[in-house]
OpenMM code with the backbone's topology and positions (N, CA, C; nanometers):
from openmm import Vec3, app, unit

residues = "UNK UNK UNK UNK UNK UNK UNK UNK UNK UNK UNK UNK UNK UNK UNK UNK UNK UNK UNK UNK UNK UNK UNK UNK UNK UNK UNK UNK UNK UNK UNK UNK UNK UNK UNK UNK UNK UNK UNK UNK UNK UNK UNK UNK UNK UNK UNK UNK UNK UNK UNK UNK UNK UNK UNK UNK UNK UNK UNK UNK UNK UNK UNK UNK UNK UNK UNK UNK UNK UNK UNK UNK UNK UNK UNK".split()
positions = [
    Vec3(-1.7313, -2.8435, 2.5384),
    Vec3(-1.5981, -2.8148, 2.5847),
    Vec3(-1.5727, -2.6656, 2.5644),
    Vec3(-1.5154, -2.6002, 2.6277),
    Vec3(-1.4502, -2.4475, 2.6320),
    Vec3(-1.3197, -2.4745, 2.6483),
    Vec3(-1.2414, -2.3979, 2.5584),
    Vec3(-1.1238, -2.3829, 2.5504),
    Vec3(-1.0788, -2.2304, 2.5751),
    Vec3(-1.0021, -2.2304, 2.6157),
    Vec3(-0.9326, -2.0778, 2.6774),
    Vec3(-0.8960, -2.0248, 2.5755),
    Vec3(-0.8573, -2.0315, 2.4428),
    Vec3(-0.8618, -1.9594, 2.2961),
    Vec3(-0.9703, -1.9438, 2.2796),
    Vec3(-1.0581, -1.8600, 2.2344),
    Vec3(-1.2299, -1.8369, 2.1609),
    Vec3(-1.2096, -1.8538, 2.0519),
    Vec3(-1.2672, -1.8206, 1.9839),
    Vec3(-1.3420, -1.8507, 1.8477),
    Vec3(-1.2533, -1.7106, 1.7701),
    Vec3(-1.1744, -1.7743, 1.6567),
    Vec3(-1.0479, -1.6192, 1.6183),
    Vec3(-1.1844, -1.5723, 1.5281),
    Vec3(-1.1551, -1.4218, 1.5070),
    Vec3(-1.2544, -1.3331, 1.4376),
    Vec3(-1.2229, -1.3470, 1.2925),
    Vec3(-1.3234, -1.2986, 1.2369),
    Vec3(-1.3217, -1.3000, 1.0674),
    Vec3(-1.1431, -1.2470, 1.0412),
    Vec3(-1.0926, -1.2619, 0.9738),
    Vec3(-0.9889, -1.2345, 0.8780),
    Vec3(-0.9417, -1.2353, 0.7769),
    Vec3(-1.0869, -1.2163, 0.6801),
    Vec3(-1.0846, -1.2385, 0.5729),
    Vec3(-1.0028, -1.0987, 0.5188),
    Vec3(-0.9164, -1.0588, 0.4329),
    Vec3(-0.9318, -0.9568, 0.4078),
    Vec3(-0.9753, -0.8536, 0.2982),
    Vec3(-1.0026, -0.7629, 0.3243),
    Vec3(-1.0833, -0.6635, 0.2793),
    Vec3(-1.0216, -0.5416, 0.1427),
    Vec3(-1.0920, -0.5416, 0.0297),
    Vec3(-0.9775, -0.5233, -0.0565),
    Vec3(-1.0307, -0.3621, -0.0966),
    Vec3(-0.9564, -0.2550, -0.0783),
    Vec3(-1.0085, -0.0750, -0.0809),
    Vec3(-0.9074, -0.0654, -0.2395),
    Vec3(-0.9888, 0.0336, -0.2743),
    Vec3(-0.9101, 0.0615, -0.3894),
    Vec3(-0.9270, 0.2479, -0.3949),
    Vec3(-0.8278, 0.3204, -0.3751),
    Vec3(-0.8048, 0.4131, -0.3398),
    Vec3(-0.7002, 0.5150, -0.4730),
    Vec3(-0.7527, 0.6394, -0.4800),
    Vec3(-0.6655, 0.7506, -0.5416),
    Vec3(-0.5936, 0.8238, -0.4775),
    Vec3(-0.4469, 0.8751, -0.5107),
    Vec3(-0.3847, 0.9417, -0.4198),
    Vec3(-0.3478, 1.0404, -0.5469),
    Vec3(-0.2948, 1.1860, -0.4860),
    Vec3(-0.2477, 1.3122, -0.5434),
    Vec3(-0.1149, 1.2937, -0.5786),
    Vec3(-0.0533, 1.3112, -0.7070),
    Vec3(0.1090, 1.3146, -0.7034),
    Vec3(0.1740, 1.2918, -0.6039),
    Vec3(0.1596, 1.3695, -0.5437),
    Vec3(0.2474, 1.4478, -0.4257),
    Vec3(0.2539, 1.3277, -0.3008),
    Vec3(0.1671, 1.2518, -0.3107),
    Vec3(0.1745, 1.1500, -0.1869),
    Vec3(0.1788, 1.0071, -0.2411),
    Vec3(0.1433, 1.0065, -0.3813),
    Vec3(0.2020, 0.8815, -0.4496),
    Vec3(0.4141, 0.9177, -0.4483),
    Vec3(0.4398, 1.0271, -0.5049),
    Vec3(0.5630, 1.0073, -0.4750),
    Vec3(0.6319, 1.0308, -0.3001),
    Vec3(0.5766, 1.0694, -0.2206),
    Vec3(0.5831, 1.0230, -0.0944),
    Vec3(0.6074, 0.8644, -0.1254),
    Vec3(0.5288, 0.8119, -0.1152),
    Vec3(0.4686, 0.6101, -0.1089),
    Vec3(0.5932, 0.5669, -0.1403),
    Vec3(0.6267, 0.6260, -0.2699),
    Vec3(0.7352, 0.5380, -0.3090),
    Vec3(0.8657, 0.5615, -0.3005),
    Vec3(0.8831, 0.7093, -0.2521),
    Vec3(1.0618, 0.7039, -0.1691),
    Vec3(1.0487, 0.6087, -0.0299),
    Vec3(0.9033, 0.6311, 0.0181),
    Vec3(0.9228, 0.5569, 0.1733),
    Vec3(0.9502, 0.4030, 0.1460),
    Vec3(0.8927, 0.3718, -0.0106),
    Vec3(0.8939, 0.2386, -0.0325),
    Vec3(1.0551, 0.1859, -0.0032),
    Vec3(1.1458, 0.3080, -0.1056),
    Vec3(1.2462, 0.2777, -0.1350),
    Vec3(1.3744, 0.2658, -0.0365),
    Vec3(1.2731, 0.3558, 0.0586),
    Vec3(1.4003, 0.3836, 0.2020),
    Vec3(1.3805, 0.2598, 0.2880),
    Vec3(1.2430, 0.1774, 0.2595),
    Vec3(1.2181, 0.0553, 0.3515),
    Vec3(1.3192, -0.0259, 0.3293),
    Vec3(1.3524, -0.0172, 0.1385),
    Vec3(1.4138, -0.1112, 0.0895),
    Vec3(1.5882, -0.0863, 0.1468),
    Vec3(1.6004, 0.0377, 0.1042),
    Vec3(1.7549, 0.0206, 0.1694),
    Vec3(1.7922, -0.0047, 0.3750),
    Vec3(1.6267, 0.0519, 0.3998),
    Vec3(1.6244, -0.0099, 0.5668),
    Vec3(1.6771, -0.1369, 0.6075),
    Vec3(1.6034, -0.2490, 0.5143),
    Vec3(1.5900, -0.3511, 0.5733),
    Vec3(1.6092, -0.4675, 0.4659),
    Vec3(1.6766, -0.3917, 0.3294),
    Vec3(1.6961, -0.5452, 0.2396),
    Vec3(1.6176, -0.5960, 0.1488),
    Vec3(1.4406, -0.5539, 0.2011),
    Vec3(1.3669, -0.5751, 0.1250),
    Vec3(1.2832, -0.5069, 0.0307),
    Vec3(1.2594, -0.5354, -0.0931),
    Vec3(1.2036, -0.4807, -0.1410),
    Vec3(0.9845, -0.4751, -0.1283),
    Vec3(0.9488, -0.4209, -0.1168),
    Vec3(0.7981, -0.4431, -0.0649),
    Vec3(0.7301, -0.3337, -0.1653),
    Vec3(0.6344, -0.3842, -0.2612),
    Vec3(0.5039, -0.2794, -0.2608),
    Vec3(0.4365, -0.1819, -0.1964),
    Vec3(0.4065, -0.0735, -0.2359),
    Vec3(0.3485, 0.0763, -0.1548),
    Vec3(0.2117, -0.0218, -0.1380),
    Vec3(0.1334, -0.0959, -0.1962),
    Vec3(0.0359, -0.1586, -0.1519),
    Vec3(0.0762, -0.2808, -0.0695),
    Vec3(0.1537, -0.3483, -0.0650),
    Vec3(0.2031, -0.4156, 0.0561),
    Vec3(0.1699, -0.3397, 0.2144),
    Vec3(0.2858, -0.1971, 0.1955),
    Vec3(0.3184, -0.1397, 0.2932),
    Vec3(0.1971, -0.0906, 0.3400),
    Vec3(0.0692, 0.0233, 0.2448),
    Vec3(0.0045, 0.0652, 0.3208),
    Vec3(-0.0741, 0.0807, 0.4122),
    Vec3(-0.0864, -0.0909, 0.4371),
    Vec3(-0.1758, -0.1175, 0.5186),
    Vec3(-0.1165, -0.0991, 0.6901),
    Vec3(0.0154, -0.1655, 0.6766),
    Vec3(0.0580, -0.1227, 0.7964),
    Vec3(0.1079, -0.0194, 0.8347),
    Vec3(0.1261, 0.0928, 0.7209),
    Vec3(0.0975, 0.2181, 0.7633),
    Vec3(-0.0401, 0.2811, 0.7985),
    Vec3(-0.1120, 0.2703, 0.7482),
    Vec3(-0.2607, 0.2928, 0.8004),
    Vec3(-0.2660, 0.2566, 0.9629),
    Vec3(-0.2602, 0.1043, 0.9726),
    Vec3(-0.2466, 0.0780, 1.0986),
    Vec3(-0.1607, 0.1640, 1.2242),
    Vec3(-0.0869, 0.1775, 1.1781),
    Vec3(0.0147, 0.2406, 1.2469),
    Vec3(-0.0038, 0.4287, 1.3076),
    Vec3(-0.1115, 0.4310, 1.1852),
    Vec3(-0.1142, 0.5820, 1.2051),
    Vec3(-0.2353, 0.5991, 1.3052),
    Vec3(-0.3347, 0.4661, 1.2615),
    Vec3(-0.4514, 0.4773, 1.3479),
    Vec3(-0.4506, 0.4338, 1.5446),
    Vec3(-0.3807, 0.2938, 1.4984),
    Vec3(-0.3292, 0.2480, 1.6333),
    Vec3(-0.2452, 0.4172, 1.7172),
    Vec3(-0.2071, 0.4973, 1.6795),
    Vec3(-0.1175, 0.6127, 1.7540),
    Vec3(-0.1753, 0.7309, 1.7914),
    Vec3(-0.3068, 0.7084, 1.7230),
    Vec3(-0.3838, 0.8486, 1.7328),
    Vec3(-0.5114, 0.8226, 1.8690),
    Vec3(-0.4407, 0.8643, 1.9691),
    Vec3(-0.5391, 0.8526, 2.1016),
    Vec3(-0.7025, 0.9076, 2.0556),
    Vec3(-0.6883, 1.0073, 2.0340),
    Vec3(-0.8256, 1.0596, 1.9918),
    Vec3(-0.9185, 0.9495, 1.9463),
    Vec3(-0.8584, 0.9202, 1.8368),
    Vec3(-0.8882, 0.8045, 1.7490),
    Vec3(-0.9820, 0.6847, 1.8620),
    Vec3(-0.8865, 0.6262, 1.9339),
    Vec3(-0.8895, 0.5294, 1.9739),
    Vec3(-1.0567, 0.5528, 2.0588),
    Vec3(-1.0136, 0.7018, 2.1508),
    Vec3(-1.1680, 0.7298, 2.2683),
    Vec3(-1.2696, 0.7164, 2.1626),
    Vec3(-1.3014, 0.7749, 2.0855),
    Vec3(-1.3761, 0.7977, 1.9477),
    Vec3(-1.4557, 0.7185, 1.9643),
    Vec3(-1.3684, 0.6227, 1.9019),
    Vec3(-1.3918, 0.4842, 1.8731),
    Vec3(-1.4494, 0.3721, 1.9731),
    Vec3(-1.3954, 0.4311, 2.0832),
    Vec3(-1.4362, 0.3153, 2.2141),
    Vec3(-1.6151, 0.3683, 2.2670),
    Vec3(-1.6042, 0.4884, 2.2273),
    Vec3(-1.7376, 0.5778, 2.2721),
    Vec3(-1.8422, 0.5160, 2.1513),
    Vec3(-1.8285, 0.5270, 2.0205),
    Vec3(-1.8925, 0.5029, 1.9249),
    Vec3(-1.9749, 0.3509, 1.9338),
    Vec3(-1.8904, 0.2806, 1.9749),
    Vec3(-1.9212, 0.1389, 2.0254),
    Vec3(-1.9730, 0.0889, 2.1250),
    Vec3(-1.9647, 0.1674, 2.2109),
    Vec3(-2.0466, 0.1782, 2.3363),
    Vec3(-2.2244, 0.2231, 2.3119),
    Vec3(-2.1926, 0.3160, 2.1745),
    Vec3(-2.3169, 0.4181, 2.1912),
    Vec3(-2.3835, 0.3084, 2.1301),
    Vec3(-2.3294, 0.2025, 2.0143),
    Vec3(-2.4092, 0.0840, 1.9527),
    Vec3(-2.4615, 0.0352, 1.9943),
    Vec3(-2.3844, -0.0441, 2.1406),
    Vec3(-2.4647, -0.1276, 2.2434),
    Vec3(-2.6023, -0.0761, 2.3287),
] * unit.nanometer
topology = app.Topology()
chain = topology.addChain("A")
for resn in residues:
    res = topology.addResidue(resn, chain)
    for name in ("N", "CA", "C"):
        topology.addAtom(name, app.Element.getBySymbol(name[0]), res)
């Protein structure tokens, strides 16, 4: 049988453990704090960073050709 959904991809997720400089740890956590008065909630800078990451990568065209070329060159 084939079904018109495929087969969903791994989603396991993937756990980075990362150092940041003063200066952008206290960045993290006013943005944390402005999320909080944004929207009510309170959220972790490790919550958030992932969909900041995303966000920065998903926006960066460069990024994206890069990336589409790199994968191509695999095949």
């Amino acid at each position: 049988m084939s079904l018109r959904l495929g087969k969903l991809p791994d989603r396991t997720p993937v756990k980075l453990t990362i150092a940041v400089d003063p200066d952008l740890h206290a960045a993290l956590t006013d943005y944390a704090a402005i999320y909080e008065r944004s929207y009510g909630s309170k959220e972790r800078i490790e919550d958030l960073a992932p969909f900041m990451l995303d966000g920065f990568l998903n926006a960066d065209a460069a990024f994206k050709r890069a990336r589409k070329q790199l994968h191509q060159e695999e095949n």
